[in-house]
C-alpha positions in Angstrom: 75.3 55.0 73.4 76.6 52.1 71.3 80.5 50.6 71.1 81.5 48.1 68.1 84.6 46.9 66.6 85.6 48.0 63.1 87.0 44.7 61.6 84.8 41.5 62.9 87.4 39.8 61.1 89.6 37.7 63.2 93.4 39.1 62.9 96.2 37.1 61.7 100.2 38.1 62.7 102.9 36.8 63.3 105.2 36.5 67.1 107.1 39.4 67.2 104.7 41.8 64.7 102.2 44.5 66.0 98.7 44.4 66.2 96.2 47.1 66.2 92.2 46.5 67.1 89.9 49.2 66.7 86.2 49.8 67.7 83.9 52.8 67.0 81.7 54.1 69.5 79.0 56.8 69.5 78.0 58.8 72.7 77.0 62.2 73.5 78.5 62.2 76.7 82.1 63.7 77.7 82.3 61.9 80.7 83.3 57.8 79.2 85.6 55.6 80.1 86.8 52.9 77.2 87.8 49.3 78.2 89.3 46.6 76.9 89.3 43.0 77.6 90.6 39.5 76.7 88.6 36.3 77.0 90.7 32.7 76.1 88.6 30.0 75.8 86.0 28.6 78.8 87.9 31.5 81.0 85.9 35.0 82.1 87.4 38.0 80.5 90.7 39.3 81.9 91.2 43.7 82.2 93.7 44.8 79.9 93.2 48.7 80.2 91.0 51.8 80.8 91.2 54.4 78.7 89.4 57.6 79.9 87.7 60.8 80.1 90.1 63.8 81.2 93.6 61.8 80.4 92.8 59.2 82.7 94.1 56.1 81.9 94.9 52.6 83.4 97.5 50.4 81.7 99.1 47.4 83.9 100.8 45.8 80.8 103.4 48.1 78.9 102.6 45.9 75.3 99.6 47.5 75.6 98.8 50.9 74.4 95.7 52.6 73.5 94.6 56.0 71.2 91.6 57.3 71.8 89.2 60.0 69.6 85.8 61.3 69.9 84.4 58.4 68.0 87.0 55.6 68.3 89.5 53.5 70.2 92.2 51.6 69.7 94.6 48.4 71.0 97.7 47.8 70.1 99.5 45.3 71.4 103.5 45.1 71.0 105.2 42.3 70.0 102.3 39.7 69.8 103.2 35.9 71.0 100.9 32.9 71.3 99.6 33.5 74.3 97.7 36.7 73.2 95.5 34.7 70.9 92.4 35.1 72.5 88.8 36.9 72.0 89.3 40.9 72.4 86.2 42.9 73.7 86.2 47.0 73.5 83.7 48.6 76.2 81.8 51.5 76.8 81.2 53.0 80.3 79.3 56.5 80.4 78.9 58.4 83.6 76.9 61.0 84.5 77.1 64.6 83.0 
């Protein structure tokens, strides 16, 4: 089971815009649950959402949404400002069958 981002790339837009991050992931399990994090700098990471198995899903923040496919996942993040410059982290969590 492995989890990556597509673009290692750090993203450039501007306030307002919207930005998509993606990550691929390969499991043979049905039973996941997708995460992603933000980390600014010398903090720990902060939750932004969980994205799982059988439509479950966990979104506190309403600028964030999330698609999800059998091999990949996505962020976006509505109208971006300053304070969302920071280090995004996908994650993979794969329970048992």
């Amino acid at each position: 089971d492995s989890i990556e981002p597509k673009d290692k790339d750090n993203i450039i837009s501007k306030e307002g815009e919207s930005v998509t991050l993606s990550c691929s992931y390969d499991t043979s399990s049905n039973n996941i649950s997708l995460y992603w994090y933000r980390q600014y700098p010398n903090r720990i990471p902060q939750f932004i959402l969980l994205k799982g198995a059988q439509s479950q899903s966990d979104i506190p923040d309403s600028r964030f949404q999330s698609a999800t496919s059998q091999t990949s996942t996505e962020l976006t993040i509505k109208s971006v400002t300053l304070s969302d410059s920071a280090l995004y982290y996908c994650a993979l969590r794969v329970g048992a069958q």
